[in-house]
DSSP file (Angstrom, degrees, kcal/mol; ACC not computed):
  #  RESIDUE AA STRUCTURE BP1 BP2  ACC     N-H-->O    O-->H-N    N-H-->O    O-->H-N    TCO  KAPPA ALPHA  PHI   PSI    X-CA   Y-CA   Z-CA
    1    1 A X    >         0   0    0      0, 0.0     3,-1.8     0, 0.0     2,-0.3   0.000 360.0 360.0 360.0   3.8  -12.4   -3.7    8.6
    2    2 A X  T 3   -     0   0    0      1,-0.3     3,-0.1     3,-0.0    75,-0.0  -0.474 360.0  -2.4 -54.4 117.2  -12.9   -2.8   12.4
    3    3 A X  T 3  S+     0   0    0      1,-0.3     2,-0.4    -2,-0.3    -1,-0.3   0.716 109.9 121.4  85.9  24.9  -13.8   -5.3   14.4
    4    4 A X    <   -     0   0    0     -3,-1.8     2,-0.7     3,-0.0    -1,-0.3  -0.878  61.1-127.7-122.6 127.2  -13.8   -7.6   11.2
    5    5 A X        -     0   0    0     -2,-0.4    -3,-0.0    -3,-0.1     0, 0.0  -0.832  31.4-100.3-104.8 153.8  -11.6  -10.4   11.1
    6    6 A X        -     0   0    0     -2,-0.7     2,-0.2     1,-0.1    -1,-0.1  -0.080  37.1-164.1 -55.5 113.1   -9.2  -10.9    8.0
    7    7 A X     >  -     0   0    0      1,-0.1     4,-1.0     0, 0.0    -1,-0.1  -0.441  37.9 -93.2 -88.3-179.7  -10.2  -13.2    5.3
    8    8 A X  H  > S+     0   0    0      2,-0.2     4,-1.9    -2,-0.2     5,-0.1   0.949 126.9  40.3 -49.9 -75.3   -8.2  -14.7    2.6
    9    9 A X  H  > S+     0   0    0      2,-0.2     4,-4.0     1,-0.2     5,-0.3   0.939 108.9  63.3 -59.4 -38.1   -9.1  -11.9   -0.1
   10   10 A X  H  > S+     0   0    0      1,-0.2     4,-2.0     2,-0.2    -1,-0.2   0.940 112.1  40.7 -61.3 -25.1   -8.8   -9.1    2.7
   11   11 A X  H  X S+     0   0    0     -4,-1.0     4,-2.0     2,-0.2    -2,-0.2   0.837 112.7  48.7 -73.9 -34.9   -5.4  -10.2    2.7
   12   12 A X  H  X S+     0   0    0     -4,-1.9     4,-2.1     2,-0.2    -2,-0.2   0.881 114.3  43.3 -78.7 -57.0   -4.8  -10.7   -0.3
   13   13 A X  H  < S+     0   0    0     -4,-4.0     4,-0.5     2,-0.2    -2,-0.2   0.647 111.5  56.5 -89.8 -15.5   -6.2   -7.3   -1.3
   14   14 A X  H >< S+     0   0    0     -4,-2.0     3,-3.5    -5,-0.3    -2,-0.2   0.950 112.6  46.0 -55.8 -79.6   -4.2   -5.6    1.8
   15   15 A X  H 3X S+     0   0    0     -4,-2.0     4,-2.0     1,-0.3    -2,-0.2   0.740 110.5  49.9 -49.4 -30.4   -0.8   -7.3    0.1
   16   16 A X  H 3X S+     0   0    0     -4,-2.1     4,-2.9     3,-0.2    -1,-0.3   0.856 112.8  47.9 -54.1 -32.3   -1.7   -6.2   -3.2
   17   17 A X  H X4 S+     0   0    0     -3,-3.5     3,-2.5    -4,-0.5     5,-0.3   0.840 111.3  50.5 -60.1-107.9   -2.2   -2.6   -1.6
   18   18 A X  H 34 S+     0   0    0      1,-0.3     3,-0.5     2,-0.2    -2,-0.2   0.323 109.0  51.6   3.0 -69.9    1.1   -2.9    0.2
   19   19 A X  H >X S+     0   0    0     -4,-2.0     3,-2.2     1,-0.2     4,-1.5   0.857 105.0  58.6 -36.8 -79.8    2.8   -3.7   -3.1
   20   20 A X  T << S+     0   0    0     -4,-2.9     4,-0.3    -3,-2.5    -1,-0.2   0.681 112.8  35.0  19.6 -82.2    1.2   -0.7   -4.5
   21   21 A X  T 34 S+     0   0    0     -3,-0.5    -1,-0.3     1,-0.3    -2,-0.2   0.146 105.0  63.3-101.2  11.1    2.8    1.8   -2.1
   22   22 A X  T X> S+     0   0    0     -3,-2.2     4,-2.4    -5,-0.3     3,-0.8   0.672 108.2  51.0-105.5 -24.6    6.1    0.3   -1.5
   23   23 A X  H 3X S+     0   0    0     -4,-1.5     4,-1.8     1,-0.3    -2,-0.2   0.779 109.0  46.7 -70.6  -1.8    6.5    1.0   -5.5
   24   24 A X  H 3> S+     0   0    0     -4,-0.3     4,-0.8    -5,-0.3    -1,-0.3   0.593 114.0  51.8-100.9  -7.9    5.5    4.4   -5.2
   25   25 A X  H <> S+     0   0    0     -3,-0.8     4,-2.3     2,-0.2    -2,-0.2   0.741 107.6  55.9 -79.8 -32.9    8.0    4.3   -2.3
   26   26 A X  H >X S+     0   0    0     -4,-2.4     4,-1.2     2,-0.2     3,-1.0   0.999 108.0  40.2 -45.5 -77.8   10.4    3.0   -4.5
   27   27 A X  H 3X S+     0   0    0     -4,-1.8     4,-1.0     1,-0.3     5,-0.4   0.755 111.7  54.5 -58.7 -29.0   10.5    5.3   -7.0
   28   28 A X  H 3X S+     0   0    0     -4,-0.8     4,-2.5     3,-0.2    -1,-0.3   0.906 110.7  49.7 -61.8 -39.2   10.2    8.1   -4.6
   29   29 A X  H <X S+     0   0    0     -4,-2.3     4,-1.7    -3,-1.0    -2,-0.2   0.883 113.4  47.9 -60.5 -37.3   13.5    6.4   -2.9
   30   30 A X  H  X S+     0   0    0     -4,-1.2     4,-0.7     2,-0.2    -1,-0.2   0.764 110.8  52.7 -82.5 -38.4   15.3    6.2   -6.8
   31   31 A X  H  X S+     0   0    0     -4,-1.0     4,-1.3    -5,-0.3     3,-0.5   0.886 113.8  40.6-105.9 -53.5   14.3   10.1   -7.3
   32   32 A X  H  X S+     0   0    0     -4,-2.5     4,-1.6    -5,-0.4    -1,-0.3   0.998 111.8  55.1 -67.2 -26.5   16.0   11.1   -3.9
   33   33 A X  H  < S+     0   0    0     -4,-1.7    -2,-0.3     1,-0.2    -1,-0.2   0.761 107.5  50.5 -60.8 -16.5   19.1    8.7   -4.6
   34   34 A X  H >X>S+     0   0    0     -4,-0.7     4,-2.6    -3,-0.5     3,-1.3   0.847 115.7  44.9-165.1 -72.5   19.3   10.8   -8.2
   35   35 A X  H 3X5S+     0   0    0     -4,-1.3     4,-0.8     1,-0.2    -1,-0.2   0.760 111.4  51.2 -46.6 -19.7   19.3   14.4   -5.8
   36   36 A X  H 3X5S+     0   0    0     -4,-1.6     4,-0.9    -5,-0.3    -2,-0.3   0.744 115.5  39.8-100.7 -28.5   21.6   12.9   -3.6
   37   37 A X  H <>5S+     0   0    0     -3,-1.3     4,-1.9     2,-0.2     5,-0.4   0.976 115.0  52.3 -67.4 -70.4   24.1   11.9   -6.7
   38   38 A X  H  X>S+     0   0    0     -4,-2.6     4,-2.1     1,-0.3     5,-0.7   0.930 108.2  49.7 -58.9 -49.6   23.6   15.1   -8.6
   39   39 A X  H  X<S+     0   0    0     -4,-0.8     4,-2.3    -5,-0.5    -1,-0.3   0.972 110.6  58.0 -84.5 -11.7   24.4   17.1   -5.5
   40   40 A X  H  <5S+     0   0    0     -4,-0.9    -2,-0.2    -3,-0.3    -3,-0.2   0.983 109.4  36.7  -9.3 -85.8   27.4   15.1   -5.1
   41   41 A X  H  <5S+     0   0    0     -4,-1.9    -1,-0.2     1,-0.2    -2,-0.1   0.684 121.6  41.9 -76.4 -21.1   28.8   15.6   -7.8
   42   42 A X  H  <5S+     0   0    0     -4,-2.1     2,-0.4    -5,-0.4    -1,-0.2   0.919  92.3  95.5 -95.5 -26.7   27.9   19.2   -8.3
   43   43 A X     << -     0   0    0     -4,-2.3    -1,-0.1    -5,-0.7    -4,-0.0  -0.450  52.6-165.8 -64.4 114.5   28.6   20.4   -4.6
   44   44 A X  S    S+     0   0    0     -2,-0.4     2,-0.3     2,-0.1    -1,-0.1   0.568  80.1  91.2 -66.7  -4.8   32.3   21.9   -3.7
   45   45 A X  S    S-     0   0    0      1,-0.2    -2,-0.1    -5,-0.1    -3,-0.0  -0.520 101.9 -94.1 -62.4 125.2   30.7   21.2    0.0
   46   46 A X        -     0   0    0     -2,-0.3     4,-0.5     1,-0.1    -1,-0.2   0.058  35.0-115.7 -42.9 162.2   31.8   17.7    0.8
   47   47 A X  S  > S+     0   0    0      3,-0.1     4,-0.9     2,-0.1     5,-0.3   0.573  94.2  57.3-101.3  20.7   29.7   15.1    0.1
   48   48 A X  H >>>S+     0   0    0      2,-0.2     3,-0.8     3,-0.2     4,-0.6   0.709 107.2  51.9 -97.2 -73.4   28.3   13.1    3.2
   49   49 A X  H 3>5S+     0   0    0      1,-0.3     4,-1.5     2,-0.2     5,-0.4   0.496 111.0  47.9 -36.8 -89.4   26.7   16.2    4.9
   50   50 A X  H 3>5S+     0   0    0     -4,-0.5     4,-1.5     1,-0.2    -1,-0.3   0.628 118.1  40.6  -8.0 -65.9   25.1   17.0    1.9
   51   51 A X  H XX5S+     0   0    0     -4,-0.9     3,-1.9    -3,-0.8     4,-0.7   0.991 110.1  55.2 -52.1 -70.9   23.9   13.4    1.5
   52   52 A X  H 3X5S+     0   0    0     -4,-0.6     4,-2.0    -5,-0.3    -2,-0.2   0.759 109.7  50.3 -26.4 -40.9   23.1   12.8    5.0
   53   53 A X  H 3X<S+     0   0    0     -4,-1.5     4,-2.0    -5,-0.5    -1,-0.3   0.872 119.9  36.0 -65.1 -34.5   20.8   15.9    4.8
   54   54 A X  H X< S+     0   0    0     -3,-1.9     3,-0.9    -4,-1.5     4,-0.3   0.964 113.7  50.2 -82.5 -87.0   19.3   14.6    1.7
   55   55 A X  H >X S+     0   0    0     -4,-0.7     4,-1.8     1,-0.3     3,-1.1   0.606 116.5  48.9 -63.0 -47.9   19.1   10.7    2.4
   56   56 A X  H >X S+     0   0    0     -4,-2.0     3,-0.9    -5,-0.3     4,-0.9   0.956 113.9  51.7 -46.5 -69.2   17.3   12.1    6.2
   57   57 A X  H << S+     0   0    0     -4,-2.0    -2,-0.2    -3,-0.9    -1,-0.2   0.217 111.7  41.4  -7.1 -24.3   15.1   14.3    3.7
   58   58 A X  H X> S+     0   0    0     -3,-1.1     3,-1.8    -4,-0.3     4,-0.9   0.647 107.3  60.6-124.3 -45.3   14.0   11.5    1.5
   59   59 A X  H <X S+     0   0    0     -4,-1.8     4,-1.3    -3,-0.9    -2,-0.3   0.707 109.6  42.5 -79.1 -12.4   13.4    8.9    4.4
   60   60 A X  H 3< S+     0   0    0     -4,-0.9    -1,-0.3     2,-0.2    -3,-0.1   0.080 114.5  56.7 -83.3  18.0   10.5   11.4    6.1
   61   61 A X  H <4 S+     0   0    0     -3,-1.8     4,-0.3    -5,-0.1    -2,-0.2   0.250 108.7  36.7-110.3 -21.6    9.6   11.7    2.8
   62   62 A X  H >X S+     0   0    0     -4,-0.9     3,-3.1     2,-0.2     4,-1.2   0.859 119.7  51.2 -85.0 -82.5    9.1    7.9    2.2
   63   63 A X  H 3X S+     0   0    0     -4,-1.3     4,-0.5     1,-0.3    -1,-0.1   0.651 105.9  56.7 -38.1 -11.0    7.6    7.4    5.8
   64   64 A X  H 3> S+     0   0    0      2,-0.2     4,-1.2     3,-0.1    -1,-0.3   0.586 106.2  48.0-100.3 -12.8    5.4   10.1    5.1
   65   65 A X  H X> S+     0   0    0     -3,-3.1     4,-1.7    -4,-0.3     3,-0.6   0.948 110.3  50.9 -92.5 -75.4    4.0    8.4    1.9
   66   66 A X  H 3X S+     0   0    0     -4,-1.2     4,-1.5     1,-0.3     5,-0.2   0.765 113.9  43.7 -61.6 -30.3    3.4    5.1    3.6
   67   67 A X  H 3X S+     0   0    0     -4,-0.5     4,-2.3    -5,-0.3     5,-0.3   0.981 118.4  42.7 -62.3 -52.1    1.5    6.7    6.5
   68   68 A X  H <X S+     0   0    0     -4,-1.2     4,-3.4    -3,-0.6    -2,-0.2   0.978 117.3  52.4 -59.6 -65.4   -0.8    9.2    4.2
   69   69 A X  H  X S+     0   0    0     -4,-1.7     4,-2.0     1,-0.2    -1,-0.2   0.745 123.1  22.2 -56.4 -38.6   -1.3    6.3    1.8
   70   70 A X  H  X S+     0   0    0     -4,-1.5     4,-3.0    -5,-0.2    -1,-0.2   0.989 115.1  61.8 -93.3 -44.6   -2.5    3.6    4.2
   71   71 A X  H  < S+     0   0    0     -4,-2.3    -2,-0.2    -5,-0.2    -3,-0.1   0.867 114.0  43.6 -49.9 -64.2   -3.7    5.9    6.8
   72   72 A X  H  < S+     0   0    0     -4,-3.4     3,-0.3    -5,-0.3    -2,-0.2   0.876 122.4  38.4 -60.0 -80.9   -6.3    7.1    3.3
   73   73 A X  H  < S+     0   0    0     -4,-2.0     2,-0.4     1,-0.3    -1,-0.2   0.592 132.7  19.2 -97.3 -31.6   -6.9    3.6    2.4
   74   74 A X    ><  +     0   0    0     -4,-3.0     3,-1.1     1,-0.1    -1,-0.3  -0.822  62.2 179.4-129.4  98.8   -7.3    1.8    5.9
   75   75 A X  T 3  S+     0   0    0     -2,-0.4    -1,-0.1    -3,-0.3    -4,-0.1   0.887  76.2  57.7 -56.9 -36.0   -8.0    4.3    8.6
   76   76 A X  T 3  S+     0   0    0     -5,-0.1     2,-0.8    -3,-0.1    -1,-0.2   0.547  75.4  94.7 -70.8 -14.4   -8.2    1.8   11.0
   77   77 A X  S <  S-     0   0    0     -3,-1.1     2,-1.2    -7,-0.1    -3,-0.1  -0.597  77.7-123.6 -87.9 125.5   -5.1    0.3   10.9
   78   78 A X              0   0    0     -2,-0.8    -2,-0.1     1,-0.2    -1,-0.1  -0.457 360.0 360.0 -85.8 123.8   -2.7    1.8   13.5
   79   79 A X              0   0    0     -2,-1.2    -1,-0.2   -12,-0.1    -3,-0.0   0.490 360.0 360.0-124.8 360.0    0.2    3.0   12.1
């Protein structure tokens, strides 16, 4: 799409995209909240550090999905 300008369907098939890879960011966000519980609950360490480390952990892990994923699918878009 360099140097291309955005139609109706490229938009349209960008927001479908999007959609795409904020649910696989979703469910990656649900699967750290679920580590972040469990080592709650199981840790005699308080529990914020332990979260904090984890919930930091989860959000480069999330940000790292949305870069790889569009990065692969539109190289061109600067992200």
């Amino acid at each position: 799409m360099a140097n291309q300008q955005l139609t109706p369907d490229n938009l349209k098939s960008i927001l479908a995209y999007s959609v795409e890879v904020a649910r696989k960011a979703g469910t990656l966000i649900l699967q750290g909240s679920d580590v972040i519980t469990s080592a709650s609950m199981q840790s005699g360490i308080g529990e914020k550090k332990n979260s904090v480390d984890l919930v930091t952990e989860y959000d480069v892990k999330v940000e790292e999905l949305i870069k790889s994923e569009f990065k692969s699918k539109y190289p061109e878009f600067g992200l």
